[in-house]
ZATIKE-855900 format. One record per residue (C-alpha): x, y, z. Coordinates in steps of 0.05 Angstrom, whole numbers, plus 32768, in hexadecimal, padded with zeros to 4 digits. Last residue first. Example, Ala and Ser with C-alpha at 12.3 -4.5 7.8 and 13.67 -1.06 7.14 Angstrom:
# residues 2
81117FEB808F 80F67FA6809C 
END
This chain:
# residues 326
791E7FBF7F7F 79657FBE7F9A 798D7FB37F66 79A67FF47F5A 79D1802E7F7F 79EE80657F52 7A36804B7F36 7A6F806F7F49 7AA280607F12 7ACC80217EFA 7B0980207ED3 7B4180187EFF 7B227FD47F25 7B327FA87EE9 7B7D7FBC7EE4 7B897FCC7F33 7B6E7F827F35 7BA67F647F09 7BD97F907F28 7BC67F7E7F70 7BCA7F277F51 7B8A7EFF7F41 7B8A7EC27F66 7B637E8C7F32 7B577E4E7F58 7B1E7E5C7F6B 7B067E727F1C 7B0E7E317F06 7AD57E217F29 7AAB7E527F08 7AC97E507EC0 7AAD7DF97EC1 7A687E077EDF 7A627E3E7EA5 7A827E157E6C 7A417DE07E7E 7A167E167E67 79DD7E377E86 79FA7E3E7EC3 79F17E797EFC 7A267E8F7F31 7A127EA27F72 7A567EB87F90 7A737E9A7FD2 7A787EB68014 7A9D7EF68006 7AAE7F2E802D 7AF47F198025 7AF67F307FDC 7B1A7EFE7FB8 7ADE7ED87F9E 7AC27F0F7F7D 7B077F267F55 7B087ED97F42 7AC67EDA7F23 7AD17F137EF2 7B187EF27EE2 7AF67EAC7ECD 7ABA7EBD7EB2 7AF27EE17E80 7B0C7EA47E6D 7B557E957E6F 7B9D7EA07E5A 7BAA7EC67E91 7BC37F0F7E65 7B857EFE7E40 7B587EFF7E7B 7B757F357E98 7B687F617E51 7B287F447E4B 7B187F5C7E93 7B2E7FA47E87 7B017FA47E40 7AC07F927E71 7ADA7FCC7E9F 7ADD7FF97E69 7A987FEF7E4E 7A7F7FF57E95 7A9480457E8D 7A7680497E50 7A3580237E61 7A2380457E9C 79E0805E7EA2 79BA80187E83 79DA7FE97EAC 79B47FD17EE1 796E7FE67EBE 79837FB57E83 79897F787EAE 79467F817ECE 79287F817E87 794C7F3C7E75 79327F317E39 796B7F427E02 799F7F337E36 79837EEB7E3E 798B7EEE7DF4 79CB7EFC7DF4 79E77F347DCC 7A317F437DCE 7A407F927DCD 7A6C7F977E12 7A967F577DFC 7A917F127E24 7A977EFC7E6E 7A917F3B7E94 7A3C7F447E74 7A2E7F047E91 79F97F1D7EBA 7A287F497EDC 7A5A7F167EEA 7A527F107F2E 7A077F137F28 79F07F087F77 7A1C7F087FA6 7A207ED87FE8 7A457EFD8025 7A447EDC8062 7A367F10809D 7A697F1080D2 7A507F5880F0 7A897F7C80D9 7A9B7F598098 7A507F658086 7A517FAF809E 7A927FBC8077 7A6F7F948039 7A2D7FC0803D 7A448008803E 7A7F801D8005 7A8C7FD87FE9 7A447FC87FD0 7A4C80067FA0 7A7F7FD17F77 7A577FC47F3A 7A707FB37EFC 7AAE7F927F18 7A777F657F42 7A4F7F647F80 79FE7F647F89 79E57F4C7FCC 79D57F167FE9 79E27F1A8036 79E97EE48065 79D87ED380B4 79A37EF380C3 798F7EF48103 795A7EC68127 79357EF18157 79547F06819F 79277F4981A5 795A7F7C819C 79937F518184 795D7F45813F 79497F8A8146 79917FA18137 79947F6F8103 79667F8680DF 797B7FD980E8 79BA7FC780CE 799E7FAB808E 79777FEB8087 79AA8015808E 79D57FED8059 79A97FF88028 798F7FB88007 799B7F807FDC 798E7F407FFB 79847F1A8041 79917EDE8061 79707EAD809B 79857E6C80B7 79717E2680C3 79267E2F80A2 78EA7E0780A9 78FB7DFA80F4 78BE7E1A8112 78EE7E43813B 79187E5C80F9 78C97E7180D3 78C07E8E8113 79017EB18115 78E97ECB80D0 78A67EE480E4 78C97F0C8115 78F47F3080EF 78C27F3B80BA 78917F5E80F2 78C97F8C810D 78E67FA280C4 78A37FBE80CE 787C7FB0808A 78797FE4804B 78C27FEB804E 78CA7FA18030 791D7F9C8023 79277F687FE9 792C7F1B7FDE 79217F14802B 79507ECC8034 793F7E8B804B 797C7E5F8052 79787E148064 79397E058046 790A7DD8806C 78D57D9A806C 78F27D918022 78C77D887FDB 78DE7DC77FBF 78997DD97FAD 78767DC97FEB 78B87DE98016 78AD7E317FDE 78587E327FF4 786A7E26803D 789E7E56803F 78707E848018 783B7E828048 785D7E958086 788F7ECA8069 78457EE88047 78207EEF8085 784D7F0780B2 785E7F468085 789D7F3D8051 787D7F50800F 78517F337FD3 780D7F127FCA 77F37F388004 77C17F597FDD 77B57F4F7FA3 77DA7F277F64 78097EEB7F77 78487EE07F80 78637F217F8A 78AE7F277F9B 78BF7F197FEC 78D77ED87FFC 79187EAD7FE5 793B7E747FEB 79737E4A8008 79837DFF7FFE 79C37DE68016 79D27D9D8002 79F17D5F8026 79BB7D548058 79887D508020 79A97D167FFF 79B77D217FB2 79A47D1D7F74 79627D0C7F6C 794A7D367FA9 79737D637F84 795F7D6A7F4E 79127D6A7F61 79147DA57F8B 793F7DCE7F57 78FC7DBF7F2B 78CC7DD87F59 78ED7E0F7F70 79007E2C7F2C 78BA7E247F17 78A17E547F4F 788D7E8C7F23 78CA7E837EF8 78F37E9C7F30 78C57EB67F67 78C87E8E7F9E 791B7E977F9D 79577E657F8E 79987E5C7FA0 79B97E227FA9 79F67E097FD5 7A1D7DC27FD4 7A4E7DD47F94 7A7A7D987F94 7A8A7D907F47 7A597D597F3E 7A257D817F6C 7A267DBA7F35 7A2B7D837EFD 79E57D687F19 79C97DAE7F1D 79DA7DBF7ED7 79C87D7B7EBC 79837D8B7EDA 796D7DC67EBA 79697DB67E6B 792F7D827E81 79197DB07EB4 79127DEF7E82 793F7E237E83 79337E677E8B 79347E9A7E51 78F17EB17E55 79027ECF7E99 78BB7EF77EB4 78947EBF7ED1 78847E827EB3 787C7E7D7E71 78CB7E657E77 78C27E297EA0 78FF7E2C7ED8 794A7E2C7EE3 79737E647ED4 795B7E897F14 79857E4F7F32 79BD7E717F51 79F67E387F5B 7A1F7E4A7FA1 7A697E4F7F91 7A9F7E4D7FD1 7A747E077FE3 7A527E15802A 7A5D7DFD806D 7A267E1880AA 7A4B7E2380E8 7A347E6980E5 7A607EA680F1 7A5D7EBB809C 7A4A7E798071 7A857E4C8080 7AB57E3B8048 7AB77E038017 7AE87DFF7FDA 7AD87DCE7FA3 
END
């Protein structure tokens, strides 16, 4: 395993971080396909096996299931010292008011709610899921460098965005000397590249860590455009991401078969190694419901895709209109 430092912190990561949305009950919440913690747990083992120390979770996945049961792993499996936990805040977890969003009150009860259910007296990166323009980006910064002060969290991240608004958080974080953030998670692959126009210049600029989220577009890189899955038969999310561009993402998916062919190796492979290579990037959230998917990940390090071979999967691809960030 390859480790690398998360943006200008000190803070060592493994060049994969294992997204754990895969993990959790599946009457709970809105992914039927999760696994259950039975199912769960060799993934997360194998992940800390093969040297991955970082996992990603969120409050919401599987309606707090996911939480729960990556908390038990590993405090089974491993020291807490050893491991990088982050998280999320912001999706609704409960109906009415102030069951949702990024005001005071909600950042300070949900960290308590997701450190009960992960079992640990802190997380080491809490990240805004989403942008919350209802609430001053004023109030949420501040609520976070409290959550930092109070020592429940060591740093702070954020996710999909505009780039504006991104800007303007850190701005008030120098402003008023708050805890900045220190990551972005944001959505990155050969089916989606709008990320490279606005947000990856600011994050080189401002030494922002760079942690993307579906690098291989929900696994739709890794097999042929019309394969059915049945995560991608009920994942509703999934199908708004894609839904405008299928002829032109078609051709991208048929560019990466070719690579992969001409290499000899899986197409997990390619996609992944065209995220890794971007110097933007921290390390890719990759998911695992399959051992094979642990195994095409770190393979995929060692993969150095050559000009010609990224010319190949890069010709294809359009402007894209900007998603993800609901």
């Amino acid at each position: 395993m390859d480790y690398t430092r998360l943006g200008r912190t000190g803070l060592e990561i493994s060049r994969l971080c294992l997204g754990c949305m895969s993990y959790g009950i599946p009457n709970r919440g809105a992914h039927a396909w999760t696994l259950p913690e039975e199912e769960s747990r060799p993934f997360i083992r194998k992940a800390l096996d093969l040297g991955i120390n970082f996992f990603d979770t969120a409050n919401v996945y599987s309606d707090g299931s996911s939480e729960e049961i990556v908390g038990r792993a590993l405090k089974d499996f491993a020291k807490r010292d050893d491991i990088v936990l982050a998280t999320k805040v912001f999706q609704r977890m409960r109906p009415g008011p102030n069951g949702a969003g990024l005001s005071r009150k909600a950042i300070l009860s949900e960290i308590d709610a997701s450190l009960k259910r992960l079992g640990t007296d802190y997380v080491d990166l809490y990240q805004i899921h989403r942008f919350d323009p209802a609430t001053p980006i004023e109030e949420t910064m501040e609520a976070l460098n409290d959550v930092v002060r109070a020592g429940k969290a060591r740093y702070i991240g954020a996710s999909s965005m505009y780039a504006w608004q991104f800007a303007k958080a850190l701005a008030v974080s120098e402003r008023h000397g708050f805890a900045r953030f220190v990551s972005m998670q944001n959505y990155v692959n050969l089916l989606y590249r709008e990320e490279e126009r606005e947000m990856l210049p600011l994050c080189r600029s401002e030494g922002i860590g760079v942690i993307p989220w579906s690098p291989l577009a929900r696994g739709r890189l890794t097999r042929d455009w019309d394969a059915a899955t049945a995560r991608a038969e009920t994942d509703e999310f999934g199908k708004t991401l894609y839904a405008k561009t299928a002829e032109a993402d078609r051709k991208v998916v048929e560019a990466v078969a070719k690579v992969a062919a001409g290499r000899g190796v899986p197409r997990a492979q390619v996609a992944l190694a065209w995220v890794l290579q971007k110097a933007e990037v921290s390390a890719p959230i990759v998911g695992a419901t399959k051992p094979a998917h642990l195994d095409d990940a770190v393979a995929a390090l060692s993969l150095k895709l050559t000009p010609e071979e990224i010319a190949t999967l890069e010709a294809p691809y359009v402007p894209h209109a900007v998603v993800g960030f609901s």
